[in-house]
VEXLOFI-521425 format. One record per atom (N, C-alpha, C): x, y, z; residue in three letters. Coordinates in steps of 0.2 Angstrom, whole numbers, plus 5000, padded with zeros to 4 digits. Example, Ala and Ser with C-alpha at 12.3 -4.5 7.8 and 13.67 -1.06 7.14 Angstrom:
2
506649725039ALA
506249785039ALA
506649845039ALA
506449895035SER
506849955036SER
506450005039SER
***
This chain:
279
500449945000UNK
500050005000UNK
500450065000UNK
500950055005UNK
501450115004UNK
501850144998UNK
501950084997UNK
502250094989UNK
501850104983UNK
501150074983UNK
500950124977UNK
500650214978UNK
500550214986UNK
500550274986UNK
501250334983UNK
501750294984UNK
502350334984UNK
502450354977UNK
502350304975UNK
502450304967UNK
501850344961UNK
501450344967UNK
500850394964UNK
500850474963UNK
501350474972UNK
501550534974UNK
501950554967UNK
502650524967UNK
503050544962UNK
502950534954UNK
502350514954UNK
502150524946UNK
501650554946UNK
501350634951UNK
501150674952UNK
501550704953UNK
502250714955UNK
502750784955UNK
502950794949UNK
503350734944UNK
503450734937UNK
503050754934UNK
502350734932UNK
502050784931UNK
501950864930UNK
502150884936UNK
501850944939UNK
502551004939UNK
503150934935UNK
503750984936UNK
503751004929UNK
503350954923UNK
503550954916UNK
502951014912UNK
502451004919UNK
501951064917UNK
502251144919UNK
502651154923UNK
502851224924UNK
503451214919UNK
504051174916UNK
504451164910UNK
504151214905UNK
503551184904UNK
503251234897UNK
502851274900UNK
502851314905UNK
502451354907UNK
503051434904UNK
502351494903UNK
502851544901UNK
502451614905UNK
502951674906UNK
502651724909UNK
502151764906UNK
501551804909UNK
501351844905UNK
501251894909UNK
501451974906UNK
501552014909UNK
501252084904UNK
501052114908UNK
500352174907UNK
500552234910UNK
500552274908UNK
500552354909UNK
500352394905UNK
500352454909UNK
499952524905UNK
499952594909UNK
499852654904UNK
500052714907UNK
499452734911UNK
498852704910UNK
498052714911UNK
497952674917UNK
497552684921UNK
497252644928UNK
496952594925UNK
496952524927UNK
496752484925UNK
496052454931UNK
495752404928UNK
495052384934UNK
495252314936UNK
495252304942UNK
495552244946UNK
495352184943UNK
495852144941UNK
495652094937UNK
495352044941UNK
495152014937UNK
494551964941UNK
495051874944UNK
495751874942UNK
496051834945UNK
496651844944UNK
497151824949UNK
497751844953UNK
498251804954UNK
497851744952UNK
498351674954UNK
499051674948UNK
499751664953UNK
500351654949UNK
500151584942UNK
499751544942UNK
499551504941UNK
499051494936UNK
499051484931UNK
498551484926UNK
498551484918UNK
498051434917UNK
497951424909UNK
497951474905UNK
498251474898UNK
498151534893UNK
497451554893UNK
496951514892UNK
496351524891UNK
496251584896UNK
496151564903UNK
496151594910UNK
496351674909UNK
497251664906UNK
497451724906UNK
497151774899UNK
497051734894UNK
496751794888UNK
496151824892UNK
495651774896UNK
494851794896UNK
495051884903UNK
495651844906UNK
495651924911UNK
495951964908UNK
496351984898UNK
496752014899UNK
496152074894UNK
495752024891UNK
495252044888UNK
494852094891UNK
494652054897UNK
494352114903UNK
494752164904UNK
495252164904UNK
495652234907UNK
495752284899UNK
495752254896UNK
495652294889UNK
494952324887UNK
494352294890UNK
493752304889UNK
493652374887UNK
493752434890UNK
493652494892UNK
494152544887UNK
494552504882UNK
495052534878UNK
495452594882UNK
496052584886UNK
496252624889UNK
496652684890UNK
496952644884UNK
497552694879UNK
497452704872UNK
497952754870UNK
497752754861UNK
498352704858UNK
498852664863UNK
499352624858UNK
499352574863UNK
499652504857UNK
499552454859UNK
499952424857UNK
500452374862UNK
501252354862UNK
501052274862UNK
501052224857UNK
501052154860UNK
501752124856UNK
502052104861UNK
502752064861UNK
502652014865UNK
503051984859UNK
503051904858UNK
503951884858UNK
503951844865UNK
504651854867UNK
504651744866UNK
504751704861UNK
504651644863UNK
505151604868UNK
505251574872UNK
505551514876UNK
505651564882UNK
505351584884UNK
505351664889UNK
505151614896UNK
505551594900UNK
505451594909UNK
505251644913UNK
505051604919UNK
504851684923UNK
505451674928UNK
506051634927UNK
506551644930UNK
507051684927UNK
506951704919UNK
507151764915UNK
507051814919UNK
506451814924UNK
506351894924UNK
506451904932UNK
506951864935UNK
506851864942UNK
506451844947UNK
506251864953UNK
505751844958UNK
505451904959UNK
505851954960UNK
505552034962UNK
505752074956UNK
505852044949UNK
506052084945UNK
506752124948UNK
507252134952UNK
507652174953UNK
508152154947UNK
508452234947UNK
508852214941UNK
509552174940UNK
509752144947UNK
510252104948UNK
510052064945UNK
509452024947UNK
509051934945UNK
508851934937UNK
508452014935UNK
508252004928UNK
508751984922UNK
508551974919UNK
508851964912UNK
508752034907UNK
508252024909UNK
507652094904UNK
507852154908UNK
508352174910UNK
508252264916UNK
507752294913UNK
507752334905UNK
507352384904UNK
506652344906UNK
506352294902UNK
505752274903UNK
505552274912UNK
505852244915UNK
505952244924UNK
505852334926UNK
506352344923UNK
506252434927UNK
505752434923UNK
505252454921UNK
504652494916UNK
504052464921UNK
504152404922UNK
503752364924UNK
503652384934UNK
504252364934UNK
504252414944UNK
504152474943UNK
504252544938UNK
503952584939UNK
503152574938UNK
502652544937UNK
502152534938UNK
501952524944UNK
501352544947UNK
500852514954UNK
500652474952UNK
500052424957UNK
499652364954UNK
499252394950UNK
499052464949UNK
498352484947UNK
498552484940UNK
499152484938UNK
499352494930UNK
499652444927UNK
499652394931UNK
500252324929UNK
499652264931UNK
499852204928UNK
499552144931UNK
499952094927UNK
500352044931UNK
500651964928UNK
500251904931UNK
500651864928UNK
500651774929UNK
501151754928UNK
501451724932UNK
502051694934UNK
502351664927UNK
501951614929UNK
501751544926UNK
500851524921UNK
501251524914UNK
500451504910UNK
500651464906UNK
500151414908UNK
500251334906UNK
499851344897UNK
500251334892UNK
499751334886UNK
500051394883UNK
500151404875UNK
500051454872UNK
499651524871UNK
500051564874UNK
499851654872UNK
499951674865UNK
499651654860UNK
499551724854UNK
499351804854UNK
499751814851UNK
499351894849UNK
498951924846UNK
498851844841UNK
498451884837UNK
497551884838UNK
497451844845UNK
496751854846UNK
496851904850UNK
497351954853UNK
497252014858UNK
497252064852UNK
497652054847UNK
497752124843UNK
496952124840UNK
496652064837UNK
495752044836UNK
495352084840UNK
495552044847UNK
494952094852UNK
494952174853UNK
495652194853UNK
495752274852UNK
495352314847UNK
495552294840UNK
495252284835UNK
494152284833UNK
494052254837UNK
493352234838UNK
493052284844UNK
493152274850UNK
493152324855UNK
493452394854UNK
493752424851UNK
493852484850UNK
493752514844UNK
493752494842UNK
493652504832UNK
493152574833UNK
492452544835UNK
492052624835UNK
491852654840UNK
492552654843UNK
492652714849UNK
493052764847UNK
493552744841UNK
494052804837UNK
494352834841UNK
494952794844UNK
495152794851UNK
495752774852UNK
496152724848UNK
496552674846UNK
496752714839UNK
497552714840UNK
498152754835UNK
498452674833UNK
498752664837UNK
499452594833UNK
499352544837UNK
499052474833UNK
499352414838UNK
499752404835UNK
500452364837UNK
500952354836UNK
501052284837UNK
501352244832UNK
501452174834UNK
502252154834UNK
502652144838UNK
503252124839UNK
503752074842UNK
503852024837UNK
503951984837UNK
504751974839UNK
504951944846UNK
505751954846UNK
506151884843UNK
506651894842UNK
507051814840UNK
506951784847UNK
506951724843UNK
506751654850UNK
507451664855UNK
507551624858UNK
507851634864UNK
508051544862UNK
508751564865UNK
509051484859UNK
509351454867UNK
509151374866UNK
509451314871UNK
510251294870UNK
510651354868UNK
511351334867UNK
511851344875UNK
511351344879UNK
511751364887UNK
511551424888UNK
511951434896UNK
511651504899UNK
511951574896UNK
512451544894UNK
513151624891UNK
512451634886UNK
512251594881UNK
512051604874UNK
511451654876UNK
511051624880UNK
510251634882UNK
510451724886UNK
510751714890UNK
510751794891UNK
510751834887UNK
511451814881UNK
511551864875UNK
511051874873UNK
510451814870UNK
509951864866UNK
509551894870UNK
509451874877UNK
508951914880UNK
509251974881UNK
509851984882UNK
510252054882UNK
510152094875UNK
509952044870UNK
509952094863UNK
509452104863UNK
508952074864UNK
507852074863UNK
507852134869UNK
507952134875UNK
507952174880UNK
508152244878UNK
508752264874UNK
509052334872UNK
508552344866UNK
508252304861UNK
507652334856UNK
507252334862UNK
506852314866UNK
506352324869UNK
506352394874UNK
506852414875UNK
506952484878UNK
507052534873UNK
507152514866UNK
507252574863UNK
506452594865UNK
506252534860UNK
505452574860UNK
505052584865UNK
505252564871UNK
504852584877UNK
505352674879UNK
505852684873UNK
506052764876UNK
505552804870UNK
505352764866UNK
505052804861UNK
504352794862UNK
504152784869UNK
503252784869UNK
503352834874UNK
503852844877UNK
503752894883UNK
503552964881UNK
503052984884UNK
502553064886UNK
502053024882UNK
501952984880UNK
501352934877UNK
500952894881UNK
500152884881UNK
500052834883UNK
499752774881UNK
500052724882UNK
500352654878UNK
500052584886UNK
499852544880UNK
499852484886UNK
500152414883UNK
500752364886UNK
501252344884UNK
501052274885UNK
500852224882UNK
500852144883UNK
501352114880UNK
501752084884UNK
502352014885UNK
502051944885UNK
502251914881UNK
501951834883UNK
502551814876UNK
502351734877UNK
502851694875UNK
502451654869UNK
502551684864UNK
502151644857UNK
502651614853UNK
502751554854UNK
503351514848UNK
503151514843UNK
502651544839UNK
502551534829UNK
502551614829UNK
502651604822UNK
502951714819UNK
502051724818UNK
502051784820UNK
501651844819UNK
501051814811UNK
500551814810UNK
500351824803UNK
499851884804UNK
500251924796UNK
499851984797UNK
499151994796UNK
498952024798UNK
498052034798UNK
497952114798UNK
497452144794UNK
497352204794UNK
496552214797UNK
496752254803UNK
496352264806UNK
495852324803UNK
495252334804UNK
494552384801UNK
494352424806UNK
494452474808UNK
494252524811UNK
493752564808UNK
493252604811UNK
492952654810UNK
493052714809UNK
493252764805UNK
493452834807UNK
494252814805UNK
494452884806UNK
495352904804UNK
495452874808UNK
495952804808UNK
496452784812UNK
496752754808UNK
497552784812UNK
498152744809UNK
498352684814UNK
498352634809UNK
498852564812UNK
499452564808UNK
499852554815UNK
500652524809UNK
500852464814UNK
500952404809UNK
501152354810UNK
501852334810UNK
502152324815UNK
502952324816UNK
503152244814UNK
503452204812UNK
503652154810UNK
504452134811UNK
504752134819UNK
505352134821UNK
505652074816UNK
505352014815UNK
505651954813UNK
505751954806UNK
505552004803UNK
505752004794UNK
506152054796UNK
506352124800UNK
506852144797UNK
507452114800UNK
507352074803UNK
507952054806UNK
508351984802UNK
507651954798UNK
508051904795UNK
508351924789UNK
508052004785UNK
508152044780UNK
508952064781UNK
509152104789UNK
509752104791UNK
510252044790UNK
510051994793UNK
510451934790UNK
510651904784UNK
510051924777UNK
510151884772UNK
510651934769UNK
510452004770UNK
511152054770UNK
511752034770UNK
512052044775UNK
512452024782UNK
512751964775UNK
512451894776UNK
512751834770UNK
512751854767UNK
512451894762UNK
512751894753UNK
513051954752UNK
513651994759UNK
513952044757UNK
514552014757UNK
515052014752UNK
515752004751UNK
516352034757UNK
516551984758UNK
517251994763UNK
517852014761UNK
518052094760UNK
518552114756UNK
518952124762UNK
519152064767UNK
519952094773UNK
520252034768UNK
521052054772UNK
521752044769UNK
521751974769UNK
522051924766UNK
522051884766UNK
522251834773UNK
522751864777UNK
522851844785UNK
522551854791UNK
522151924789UNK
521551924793UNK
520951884794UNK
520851864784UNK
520051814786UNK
520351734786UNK
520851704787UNK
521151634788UNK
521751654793UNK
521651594797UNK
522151604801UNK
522751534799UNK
523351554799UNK
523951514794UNK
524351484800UNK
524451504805UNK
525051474810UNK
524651464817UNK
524551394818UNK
523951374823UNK
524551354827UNK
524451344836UNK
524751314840UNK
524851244836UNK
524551214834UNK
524751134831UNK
525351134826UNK
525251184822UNK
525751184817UNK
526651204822UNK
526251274825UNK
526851294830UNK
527251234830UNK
526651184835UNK
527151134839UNK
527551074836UNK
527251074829UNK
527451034825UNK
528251054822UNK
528251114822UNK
529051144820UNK
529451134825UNK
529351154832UNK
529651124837UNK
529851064837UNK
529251004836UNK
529650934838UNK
530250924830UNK
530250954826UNK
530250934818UNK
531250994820UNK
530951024824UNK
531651054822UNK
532251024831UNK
532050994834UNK
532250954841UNK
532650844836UNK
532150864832UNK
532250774827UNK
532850794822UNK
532850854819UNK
533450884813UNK
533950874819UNK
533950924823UNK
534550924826UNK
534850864828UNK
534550794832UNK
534750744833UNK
535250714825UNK
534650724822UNK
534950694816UNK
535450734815UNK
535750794813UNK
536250824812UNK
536850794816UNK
536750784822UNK
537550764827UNK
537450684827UNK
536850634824UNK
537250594821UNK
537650594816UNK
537350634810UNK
537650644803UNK
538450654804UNK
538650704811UNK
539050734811UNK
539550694814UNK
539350644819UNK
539650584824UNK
539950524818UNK
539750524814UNK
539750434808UNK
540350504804UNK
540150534801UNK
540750574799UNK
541450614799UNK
541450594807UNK
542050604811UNK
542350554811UNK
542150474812UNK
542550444813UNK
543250414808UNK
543750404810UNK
544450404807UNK
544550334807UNK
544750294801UNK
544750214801UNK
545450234797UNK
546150194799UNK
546450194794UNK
546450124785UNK
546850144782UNK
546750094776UNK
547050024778UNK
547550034781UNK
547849954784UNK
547449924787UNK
546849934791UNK
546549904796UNK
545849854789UNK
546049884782UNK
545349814780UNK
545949784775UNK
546849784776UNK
547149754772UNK
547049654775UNK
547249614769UNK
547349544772UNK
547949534773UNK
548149514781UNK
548749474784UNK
549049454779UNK
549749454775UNK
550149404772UNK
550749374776UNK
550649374784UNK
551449374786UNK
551449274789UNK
551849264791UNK
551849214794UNK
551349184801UNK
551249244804UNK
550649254809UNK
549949224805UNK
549949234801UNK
549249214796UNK
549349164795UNK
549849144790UNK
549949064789UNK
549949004793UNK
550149034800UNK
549948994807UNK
549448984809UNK
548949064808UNK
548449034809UNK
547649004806UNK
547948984798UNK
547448954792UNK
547848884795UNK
548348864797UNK
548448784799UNK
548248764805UNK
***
């Protein structure tokens, strides 16, 4: 009895560890007072999470609308108290603690895919004929790569420095900012408003793959020693043993050709001492 308890336990922890594994953060702000969302738990389904972010957007709060899509995004990326020691993200982290609760709301942890494209829809729909909404923005950052921890900071250090540009470019603005973790690229969709309004759609992953295909097909005009490297440690050490083996061989070459043999010594005997000794 004990034992299958045990093993119930621990195939209820495994579980329960492989379900926060793919679990991702989702994190919510804005320059506008927001209305208390209707749940609070670090804990929670995507479903759960879109239906309260929908609420908080209900009342269209701002005229600009930020949704970034950071994929493979932990909530241990961001810290515990977001302090900028723990973060990965500082800019994101400080924007985020310059907020009270009344302008901010997260989940830790959300089990299930966050797209954007049903929040940029329900923006879209919900505010369209209020004429009241300037720019939603869709912004997709480069994934965040399983090459180790050195690798994974770097980009989050490179996604974090885009994401402060633009959070220096909405400032005197009022803007509300949604973070979550969607692993498939952005499809574009054109939203239909009511009345003069501008949308501009931001598409971080085509200019950056556009940078890249650049970046390949430009020609590398450095000097020929600068873009190959010709004299490696290997080769180094290779001359070394190559020139320790010449020398040996030289002071034999030199030992065999010193030696002094006179011609008498490969003459044959003809004296009487020899003919004594053939009898």
């Amino acid at each position: 009895m004990k034992l299958s308890t045990t093993v119930a336990i621990l195939a209820y922890a495994v579980s329960q560890s492989q379900a926060f594994s793919d679990s991702s953060p989702f994190i919510l702000f804005s320059t506008a007072k927001l209305p208390p969302p209707p749940a609070t738990a670090q804990l929670q389904t995507s479903t759960q999470v879109l239906e309260t972010a929908k609420s908080l957007l209900a009342a269209c709060p701002t005229r600009r609308y930020i949704l970034v899509s950071q994929p493979n995004l932990h909530a241990a990326d961001l810290g515990a108290d977001r302090d900028d020691d723990d973060c990965r993200m500082p800019n994101l982290c400080r924007a985020v603690r310059g907020m009270d609760r009344a302008h901010s709301w997260s989940v830790a942890e959300v089990i299930g895919q966050v797209s954007g494209k049903p929040l940029g829809e329900y923006i879209t729909s919900a505010c369209g004929d209020k004429v009241v909404v300037e720019r939603v923005e869709l912004a997709h950052l480069p994934a965040i790569s399983e090459g180790g921890e050195k690798r994974r900071e770097e980009v989050l250090g490179d996604n974090d420095h885009e994401l402060g540009k633009l959070l220096d470019m909405l400032d005197g603005e009022d803007y509300t900012v949604m973070m979550f973790s969607d692993p498939n690229e952005f499809k574009a969709y054109e939203p239909e408003f009511a009345g003069p309004v501008h949308i501009d759609m931001k598409r971080w992953a085509e200019d950056a793959e556009a940078v890249g295909n650049k970046k390949s097909n430009s020609t590398d005009n450095r000097p020929l020693f600068e873009k190959y490297q010709f004299f490696t440690p290997g080769i180094f050490m290779s001359f070394i043993v190559l020139a320790v083996l010449l020398s040996i061989l030289g002071v034999g070459l030199k030992a065999l050709a010193s030696l002094e043999v006179s011609y008498g010594a490969f003459e044959k005997e003809m004296g009487p001492a020899a003919q004594k000794k053939q009898m």
